[in-house]
PABA-390535 format. One record per residue (C-alpha): residue number from 1; x, y, z. Coordinates in steps of 0.001 Angstrom, whole numbers, padded with zeros to 6 digits, always signed. Example, Ala and Ser with C-alpha at 12.3 -4.5 7.8 and 13.67 -1.06 7.14 Angstrom:
<sites>
site n:1 east:+012300 north:-004500 up:+007800
site n:2 east:+013670 north:-001060 up:+007140
</sites>
This chain:
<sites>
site n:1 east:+006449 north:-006300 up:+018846
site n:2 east:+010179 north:-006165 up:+017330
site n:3 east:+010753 north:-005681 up:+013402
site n:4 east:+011602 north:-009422 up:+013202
site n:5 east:+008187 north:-010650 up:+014646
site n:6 east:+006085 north:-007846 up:+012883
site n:7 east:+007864 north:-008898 up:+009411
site n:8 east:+006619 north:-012914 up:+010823
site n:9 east:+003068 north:-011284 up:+011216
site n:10 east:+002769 north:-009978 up:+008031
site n:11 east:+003881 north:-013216 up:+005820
site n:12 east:+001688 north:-014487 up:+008136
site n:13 east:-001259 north:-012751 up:+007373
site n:14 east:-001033 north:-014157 up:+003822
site n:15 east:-000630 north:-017510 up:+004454
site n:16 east:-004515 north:-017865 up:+003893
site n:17 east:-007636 north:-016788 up:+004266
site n:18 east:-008254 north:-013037 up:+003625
site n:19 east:-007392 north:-009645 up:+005466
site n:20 east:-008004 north:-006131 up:+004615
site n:21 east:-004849 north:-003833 up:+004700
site n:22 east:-006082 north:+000200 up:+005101
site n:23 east:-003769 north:+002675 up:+004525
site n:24 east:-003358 north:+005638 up:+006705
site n:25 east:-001715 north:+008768 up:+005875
site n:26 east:-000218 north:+010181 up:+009468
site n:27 east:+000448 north:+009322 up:+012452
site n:28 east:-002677 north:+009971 up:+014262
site n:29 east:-004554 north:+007818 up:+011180
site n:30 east:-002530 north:+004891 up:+011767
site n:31 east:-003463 north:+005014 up:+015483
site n:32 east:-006958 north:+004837 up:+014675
site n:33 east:-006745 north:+002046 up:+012471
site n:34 east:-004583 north:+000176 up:+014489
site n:35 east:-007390 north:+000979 up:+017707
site n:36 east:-010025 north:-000004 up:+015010
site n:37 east:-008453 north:-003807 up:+015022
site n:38 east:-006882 north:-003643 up:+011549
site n:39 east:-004061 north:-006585 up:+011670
site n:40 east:-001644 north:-004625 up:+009512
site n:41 east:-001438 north:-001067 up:+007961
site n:42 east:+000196 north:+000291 up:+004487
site n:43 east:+001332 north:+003671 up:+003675
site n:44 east:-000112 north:+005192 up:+000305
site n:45 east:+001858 north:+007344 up:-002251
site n:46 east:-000443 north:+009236 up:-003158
site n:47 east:-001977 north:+010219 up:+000555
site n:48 east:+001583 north:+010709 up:+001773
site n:49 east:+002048 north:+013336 up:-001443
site n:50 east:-001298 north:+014903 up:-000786
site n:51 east:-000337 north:+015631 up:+002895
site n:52 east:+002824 north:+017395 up:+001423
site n:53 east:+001062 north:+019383 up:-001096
site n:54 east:+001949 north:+017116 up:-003905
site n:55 east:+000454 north:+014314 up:-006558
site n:56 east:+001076 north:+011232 up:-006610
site n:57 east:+004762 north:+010439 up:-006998
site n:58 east:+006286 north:+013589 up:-006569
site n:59 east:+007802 north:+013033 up:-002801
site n:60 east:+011337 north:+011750 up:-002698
site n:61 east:+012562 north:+009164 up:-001202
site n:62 east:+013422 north:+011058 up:+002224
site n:63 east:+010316 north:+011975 up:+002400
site n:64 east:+009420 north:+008613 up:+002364
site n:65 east:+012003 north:+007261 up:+004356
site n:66 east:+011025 north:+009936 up:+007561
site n:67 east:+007233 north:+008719 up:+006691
site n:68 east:+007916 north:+005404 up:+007434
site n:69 east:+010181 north:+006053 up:+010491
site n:70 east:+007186 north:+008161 up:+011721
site n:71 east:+004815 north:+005772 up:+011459
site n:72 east:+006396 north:+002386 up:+012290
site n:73 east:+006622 north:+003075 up:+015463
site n:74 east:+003175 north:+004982 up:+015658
site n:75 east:+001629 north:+001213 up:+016444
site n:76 east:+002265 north:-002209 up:+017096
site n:77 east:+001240 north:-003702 up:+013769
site n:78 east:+003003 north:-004500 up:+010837
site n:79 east:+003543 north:-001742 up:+008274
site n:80 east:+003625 north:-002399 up:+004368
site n:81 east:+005228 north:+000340 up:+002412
site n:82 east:+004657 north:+001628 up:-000880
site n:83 east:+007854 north:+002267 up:-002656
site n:84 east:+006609 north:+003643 up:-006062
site n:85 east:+009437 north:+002222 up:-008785
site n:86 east:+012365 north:+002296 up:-006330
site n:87 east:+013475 north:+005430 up:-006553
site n:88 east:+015992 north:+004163 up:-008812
site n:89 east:+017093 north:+004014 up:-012345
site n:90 east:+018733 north:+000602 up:-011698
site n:91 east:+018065 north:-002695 up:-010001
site n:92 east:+021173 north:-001981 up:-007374
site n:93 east:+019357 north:+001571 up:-006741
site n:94 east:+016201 north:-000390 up:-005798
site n:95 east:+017929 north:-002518 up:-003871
site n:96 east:+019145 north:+000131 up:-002153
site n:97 east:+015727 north:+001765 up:-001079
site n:98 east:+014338 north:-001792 up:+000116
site n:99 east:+017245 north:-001793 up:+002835
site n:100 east:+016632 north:+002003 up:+003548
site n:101 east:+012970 north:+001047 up:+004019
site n:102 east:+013608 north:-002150 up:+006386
site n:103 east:+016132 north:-000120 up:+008810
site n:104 east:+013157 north:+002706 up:+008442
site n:105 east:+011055 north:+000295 up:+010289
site n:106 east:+009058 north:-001735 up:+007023
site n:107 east:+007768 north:-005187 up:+007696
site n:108 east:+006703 north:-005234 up:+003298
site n:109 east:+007879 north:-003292 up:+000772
site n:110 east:+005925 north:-003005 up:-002832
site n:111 east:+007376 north:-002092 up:-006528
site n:112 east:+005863 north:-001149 up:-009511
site n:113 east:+006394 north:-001083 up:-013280
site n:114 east:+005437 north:+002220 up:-014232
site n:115 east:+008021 north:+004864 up:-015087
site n:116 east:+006706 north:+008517 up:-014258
site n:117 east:+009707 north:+010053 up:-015844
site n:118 east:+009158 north:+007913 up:-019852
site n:119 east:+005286 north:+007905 up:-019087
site n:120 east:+005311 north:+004014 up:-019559
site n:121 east:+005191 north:+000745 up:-018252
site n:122 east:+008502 north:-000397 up:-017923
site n:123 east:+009982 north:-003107 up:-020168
site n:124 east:+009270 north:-006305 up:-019226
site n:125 east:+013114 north:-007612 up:-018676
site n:126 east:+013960 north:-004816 up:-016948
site n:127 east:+010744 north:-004590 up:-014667
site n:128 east:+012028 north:-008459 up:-013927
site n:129 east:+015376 north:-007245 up:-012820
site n:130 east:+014145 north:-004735 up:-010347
site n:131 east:+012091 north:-007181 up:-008488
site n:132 east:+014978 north:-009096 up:-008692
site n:133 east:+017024 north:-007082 up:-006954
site n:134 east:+014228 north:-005623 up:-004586
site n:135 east:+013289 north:-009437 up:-003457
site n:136 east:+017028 north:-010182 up:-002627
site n:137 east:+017356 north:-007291 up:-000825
site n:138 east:+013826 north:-007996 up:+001249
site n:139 east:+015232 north:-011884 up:+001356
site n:140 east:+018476 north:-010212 up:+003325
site n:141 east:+015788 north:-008484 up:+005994
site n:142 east:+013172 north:-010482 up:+006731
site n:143 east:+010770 north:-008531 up:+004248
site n:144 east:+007682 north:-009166 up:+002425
site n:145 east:+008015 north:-007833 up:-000760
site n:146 east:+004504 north:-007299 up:-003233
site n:147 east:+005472 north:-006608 up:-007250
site n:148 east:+003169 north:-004299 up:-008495
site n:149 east:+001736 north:-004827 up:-012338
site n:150 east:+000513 north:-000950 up:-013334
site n:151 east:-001028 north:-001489 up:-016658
site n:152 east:-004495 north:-001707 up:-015927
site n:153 east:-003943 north:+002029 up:-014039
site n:154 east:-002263 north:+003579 up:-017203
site n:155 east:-004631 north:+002275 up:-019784
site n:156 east:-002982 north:-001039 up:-020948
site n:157 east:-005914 north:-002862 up:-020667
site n:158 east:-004097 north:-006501 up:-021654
site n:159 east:-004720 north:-009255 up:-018899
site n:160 east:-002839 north:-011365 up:-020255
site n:161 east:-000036 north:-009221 up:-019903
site n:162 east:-000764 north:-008505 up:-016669
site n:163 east:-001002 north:-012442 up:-015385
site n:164 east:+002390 north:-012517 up:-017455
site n:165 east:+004414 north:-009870 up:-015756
site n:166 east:+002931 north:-011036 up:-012135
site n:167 east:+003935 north:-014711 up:-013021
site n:168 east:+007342 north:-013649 up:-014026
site n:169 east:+007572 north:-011393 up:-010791
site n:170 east:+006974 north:-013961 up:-008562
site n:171 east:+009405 north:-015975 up:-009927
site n:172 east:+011662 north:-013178 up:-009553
site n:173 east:+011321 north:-013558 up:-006062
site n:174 east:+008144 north:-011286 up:-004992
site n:175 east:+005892 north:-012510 up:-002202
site n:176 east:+003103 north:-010890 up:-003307
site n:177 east:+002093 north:-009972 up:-006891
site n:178 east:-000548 north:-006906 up:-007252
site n:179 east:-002237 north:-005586 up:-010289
site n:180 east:-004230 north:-002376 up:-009069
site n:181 east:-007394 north:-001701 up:-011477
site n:182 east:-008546 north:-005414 up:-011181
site n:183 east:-012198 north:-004907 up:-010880
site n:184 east:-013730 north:-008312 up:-012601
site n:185 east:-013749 north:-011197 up:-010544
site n:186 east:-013249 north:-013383 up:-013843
site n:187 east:-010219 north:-011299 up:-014187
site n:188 east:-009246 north:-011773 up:-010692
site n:189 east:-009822 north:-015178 up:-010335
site n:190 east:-007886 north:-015995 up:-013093
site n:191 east:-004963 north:-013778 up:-012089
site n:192 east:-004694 north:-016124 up:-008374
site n:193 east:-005055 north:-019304 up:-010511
site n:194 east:-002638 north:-018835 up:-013088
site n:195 east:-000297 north:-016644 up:-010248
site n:196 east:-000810 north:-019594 up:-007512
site n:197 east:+000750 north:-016938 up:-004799
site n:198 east:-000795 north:-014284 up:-002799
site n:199 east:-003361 north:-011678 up:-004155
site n:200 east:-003448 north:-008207 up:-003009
site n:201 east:-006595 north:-006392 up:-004940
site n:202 east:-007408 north:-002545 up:-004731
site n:203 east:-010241 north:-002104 up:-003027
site n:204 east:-012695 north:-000201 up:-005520
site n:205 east:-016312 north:+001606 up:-004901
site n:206 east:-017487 north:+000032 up:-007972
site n:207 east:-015425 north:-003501 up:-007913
site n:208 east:-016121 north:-006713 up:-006037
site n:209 east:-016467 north:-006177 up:-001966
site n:210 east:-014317 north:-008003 up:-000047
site n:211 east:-016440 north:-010857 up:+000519
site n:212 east:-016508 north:-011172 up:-003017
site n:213 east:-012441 north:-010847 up:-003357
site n:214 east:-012243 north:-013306 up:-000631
site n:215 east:-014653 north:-015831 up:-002308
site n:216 east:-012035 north:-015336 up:-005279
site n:217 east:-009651 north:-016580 up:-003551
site n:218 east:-007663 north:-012568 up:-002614
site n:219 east:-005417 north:-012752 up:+000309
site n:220 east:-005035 north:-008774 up:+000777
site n:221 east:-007277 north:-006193 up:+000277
site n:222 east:-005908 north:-002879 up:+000151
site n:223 east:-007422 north:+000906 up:+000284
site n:224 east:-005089 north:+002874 up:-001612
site n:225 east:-005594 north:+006573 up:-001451
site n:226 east:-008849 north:+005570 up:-000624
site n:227 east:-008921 north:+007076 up:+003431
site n:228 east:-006567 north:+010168 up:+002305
site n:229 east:-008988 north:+011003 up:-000020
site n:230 east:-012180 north:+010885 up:+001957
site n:231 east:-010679 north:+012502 up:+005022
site n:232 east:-009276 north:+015468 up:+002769
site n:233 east:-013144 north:+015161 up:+000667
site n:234 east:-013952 north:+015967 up:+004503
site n:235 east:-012314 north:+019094 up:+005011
site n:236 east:-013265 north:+020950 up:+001883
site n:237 east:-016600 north:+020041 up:+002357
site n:238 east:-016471 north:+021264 up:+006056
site n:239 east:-014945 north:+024456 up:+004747
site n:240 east:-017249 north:+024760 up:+001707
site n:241 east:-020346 north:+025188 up:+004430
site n:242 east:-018436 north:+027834 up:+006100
site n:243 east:-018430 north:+029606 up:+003236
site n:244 east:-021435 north:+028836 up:+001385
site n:245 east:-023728 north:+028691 up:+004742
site n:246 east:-021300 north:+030331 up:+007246
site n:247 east:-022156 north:+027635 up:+009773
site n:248 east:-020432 north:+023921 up:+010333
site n:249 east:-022389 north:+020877 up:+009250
site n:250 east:-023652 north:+019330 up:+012675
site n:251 east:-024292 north:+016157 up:+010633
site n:252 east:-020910 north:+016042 up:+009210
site n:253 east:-018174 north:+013219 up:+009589
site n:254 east:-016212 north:+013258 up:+013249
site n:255 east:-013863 north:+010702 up:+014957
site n:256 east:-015890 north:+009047 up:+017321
site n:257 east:-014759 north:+011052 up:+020663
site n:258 east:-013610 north:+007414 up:+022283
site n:259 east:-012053 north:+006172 up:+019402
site n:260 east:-009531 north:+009187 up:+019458
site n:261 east:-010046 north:+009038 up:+023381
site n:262 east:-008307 north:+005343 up:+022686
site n:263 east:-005903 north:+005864 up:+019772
site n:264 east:-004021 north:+008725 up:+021480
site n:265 east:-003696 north:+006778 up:+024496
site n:266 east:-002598 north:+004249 up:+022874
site n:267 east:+000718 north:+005673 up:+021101
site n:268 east:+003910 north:+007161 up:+022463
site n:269 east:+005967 north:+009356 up:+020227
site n:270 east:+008537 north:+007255 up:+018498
site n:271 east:+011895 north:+006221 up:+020009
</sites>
């Protein structure tokens, strides 16, 4: 499948109905997903940073550009990409990095609002402007673009400024409009109502299941660091029996030897 008809696939898959978007964190994740019969993957900040040795937001945009190039190719499906704020201090700057990102191999592209240099949501007008410039840029490419909403993450817990700065990013051109945190479906149901676009929700252990997101009227459903997380939760606890017992946990999590069998089999190294 060519960049054009994987970008097709992915506007696509929000067109209705409901999908779940999992995010891997490597190349050899993405192939198991894919094998698993995921439509679409998405790359996570914070599992890319944690597979460098980093938190969350401290990879540049490099990094992120050789991640994406990496895994693009890793599968046949449509890959979303998580762009942090841009990487840019101005709307041209994030411009910049959605056009980077499409020649990388992106079919979607997502921005957000919060500043980790201030510590702070970014001002309204000028969060506007960004998505401004990041939807033309996606608009030149073919690219879905998702405009993120942070507040509910860094403890501005104001829905109605959240429906208020999604509103105002769709009709700065985003696809997509995202508000991570969301875990009332009241909350959610009102944010696709009063939105009237597509709804990607963050996927939560103690939030609505997908059935209930989809029921709400969600289009994507998305795993964050979710994956990262578990399959690094994996290896320390793997490790921890060594040392605390000196012996592996027989009962412990393993890729199903025919999954991998299948996943490796199924991906060439990129061109």
């Amino acid at each position: 499948m060519d960049a054009t008809a994987r970008r097709d696939r992915l506007r696509a898959l929000h067109a209705e109905g409901t999908f779940v978007l999992p995010n891997p964190f490597d190349r050899g994740s993405a192939r198991l997903l894919a094998t698993m019969g995921f439509a679409a993957l998405a790359t996570t900040s914070a599992g890319l940073a944690a597979t460098r040795g980093h938190l969350d937001m401290d990879v540049d945009r490099e990094t992120l550009l050789a991640h994406v190039a990496d895994l693009a190719p890793a599968t046949d499906l449509p890959l979303h990409v998580d762009a942090e704020r841009g990487f840019a201090d101005d709307p041209a700057g994030v411009a910049e990095t959605v056009r980077l990102l499409a020649e990388a191999g992106a079919a979607g592209v997502s921005i957000e609002d919060w500043d980790p240099a201030a510590q702070e949501i970014t001002a309204r007008d000028e969060a506007v402007a960004r998505v401004a410039a990041a939807a033309d840029a996606a608009a030149d490419h073919g690219v879905v673009l998702t405009a993120r909403c942070e507040d509910l993450l860094h403890g501005v817990d104001d829905l109605d400024d959240v429906v208020d700065r999604l509103v105002a990013y769709r009709d700065a051109g985003a696809e997509v409009v995202y508000a991570p945190g969301l875990v009332d479906l009241d909350a959610v149901r009102r944010v696709v109502e009063e939105t009237a676009t597509a709804v990607n929700v963050l996927l939560l252990p103690a939030g609505p299941t997908v059935a209930d997101l989809a029921d709400a009227g969600v289009r994507r459903v998305s795993l964050g660091s979710a994956l990262a997380q578990a399959a690094h939760g994996a290896a320390v606890e793997a490790a921890r029996a060594v040392q605390v017992r000196g012996a592996l946990d027989p009962g412990g999590p393993r890729v199903p030897a025919a999954l991998a069998a299948e996943a490796w089999a199924a991906g060439g190294d990129p061109a």
